[in-house]
Residue, then its C-alpha position, 0 to 999 in steps of 0.5 A: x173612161x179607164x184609166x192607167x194608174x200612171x194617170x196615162x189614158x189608154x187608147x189612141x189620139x185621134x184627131x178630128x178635123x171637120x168644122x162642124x162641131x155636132x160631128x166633133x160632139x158625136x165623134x168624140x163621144x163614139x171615141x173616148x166612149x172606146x177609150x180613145x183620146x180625141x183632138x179636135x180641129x175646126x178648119x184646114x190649116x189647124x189641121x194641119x197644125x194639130x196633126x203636126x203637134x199631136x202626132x195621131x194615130x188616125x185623121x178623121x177629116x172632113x172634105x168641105x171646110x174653112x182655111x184650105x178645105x180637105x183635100x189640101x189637108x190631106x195633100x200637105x199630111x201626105x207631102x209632111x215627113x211626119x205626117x205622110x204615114x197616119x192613116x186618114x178616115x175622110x167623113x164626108x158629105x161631099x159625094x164620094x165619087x168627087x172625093x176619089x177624083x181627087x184623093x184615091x183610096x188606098x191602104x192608109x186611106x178610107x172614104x166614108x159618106x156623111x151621115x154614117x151610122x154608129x157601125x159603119x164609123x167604128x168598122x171605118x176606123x176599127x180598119x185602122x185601129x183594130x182593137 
C-alpha cells in the first residue's frame, strides 16, 4: 500500500457489511490492494452504526445477516440525513430476483450475486469509484 507523505492513505473508505468474515478477508484485500481503506461490520445494526461514524464513500453490504438483515440496513441508510446519498453495492447470496422485490436498483444502487469473480466486483464498485 501507498502512502501520502502526511501519513494520510489515499483512496476511499469503504465499508463492508456481511457477517461472513472470508468475504471481509477477500474484500478487503481487493480493496486496499487498489488502495482503499476498508471498514468492516459484521451485522446490521454495526452497520448502521459504522456508516454513521465512518461516513464511506460505498456500502458493500450483504442481504442475509444478524441484527436486522440487509434490507433494514439499506432502508434506515436511505431514510438517515447522513446517510441516504452513499452509494450501496449489495453482494449477495440471496437470488437477486428476491432482493429487487425489495430494494430496486437504481443510480446509487448495484446488485451484485454471490460468489462474483475479481472482475465483476471491481466493475461493481469501480461503477461508484471510478478511478
Amino acid at each position: 500500500m501507498k502512502y501520502y507523505n502526511s501519513g494520510v492513505m489515499p483512496g476511499k473508505i469503504i465499508l463492508v457489511i456481511d457477517d461472513d468474515k472470508n468475504i471481509h478477508a477477500a474484500l478487503r484485500a481487493l480493496l486496499t490492494g487498489a488502495g482503499h481503506q476498508v471498514v468492516s461490520a459484521l451485522d446490521a445494526m454495526q452497520g448502521v452504526m459504522m456508516t454513521r461514524q465512518s461516513r464511506p464513500d460505498l456500502v458493500v453490504l450483504d442481504i442475509n445477516m444478524p441484527a436486522g438483515g440487509g434490507v433494514s440496513v439499506y432502508e434506515r441508510l436511505r431514510a438517515l440525513s447522513g446517510t441516504f446519498q452513499i452509494p450501496i453495492l449489495i453482494y449477495t447470496a440471496v437470488p437477486l430476483d428476491e432482493v429487487r422485490a425489495k430494494i430496486p436498483e437504481a443510480s446509487d444502487t448495484f446488485l451484485l450475486a454471490k460468489p462474483a469473480s475479481l472482475d465483476e466486483l471491481k466493475a461493481a464498485i469501480a461503477r461508484f469509484l471510478p478511478d
